[in-house]
C-alpha positions in Angstrom: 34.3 -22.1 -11.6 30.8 -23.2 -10.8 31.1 -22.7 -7.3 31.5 -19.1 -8.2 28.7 -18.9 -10.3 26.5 -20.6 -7.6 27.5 -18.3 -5.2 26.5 -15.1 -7.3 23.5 -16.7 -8.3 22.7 -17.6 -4.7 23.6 -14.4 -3.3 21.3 -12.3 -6.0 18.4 -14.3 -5.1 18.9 -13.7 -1.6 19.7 -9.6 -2.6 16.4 -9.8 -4.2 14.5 -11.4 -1.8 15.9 -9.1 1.0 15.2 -5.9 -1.2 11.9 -6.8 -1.7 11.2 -7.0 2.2 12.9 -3.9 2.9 10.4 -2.0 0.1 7.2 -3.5 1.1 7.9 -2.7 4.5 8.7 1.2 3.9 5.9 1.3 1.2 3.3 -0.1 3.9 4.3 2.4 6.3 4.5 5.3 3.9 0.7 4.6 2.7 -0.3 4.4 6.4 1.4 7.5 7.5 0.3 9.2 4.0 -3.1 7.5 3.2 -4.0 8.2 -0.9 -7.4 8.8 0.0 -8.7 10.7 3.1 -12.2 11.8 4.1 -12.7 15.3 2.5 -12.0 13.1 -0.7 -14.6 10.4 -0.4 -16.9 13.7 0.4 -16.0 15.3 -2.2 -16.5 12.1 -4.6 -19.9 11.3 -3.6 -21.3 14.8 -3.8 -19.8 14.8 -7.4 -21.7 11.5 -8.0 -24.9 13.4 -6.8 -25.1 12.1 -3.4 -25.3 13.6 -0.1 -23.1 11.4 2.4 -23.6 11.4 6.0 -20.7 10.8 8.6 -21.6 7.1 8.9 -21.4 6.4 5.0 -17.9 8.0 5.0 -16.7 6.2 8.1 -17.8 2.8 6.1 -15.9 3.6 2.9 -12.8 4.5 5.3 -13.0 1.4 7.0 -13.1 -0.6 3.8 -10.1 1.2 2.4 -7.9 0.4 5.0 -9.0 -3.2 5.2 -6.9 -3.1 1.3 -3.6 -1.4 3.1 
């Protein structure tokens, strides 16, 4: 009887442990494939916010974005 309770609870943890894995894999890819935020945003943001970016500024917030994927 508790050896079949151990094994269930064994093999969940491992389940859980394994699933989690598999999902942070495919959601790290998906984000770098499909990146939330892209150029024309960050353009977009900092005109709103009354500034003028040049290439440089936008290539610096890019790089600091994907430092966080």
């Amino acid at each position: 009887m508790w050896h079949d309770i151990l094994i269930l609870v064994v093999g969940l943890v491992i389940g859980l442990i394994i699933g989690f894995v598999v999902a942070r894999y495919f959601m790290k890819k998906y984000l770098k494939d499909n990146p939330p935020i892209n150029e024309d945003m960050i353009k977009t943001l900092m005109m709103q916010m009354g500034r003028k970016p040049n290439q440089k500024q936008i290539n610096q917030m890019m790089k600091s974005m994907q430092k966080y994927m």
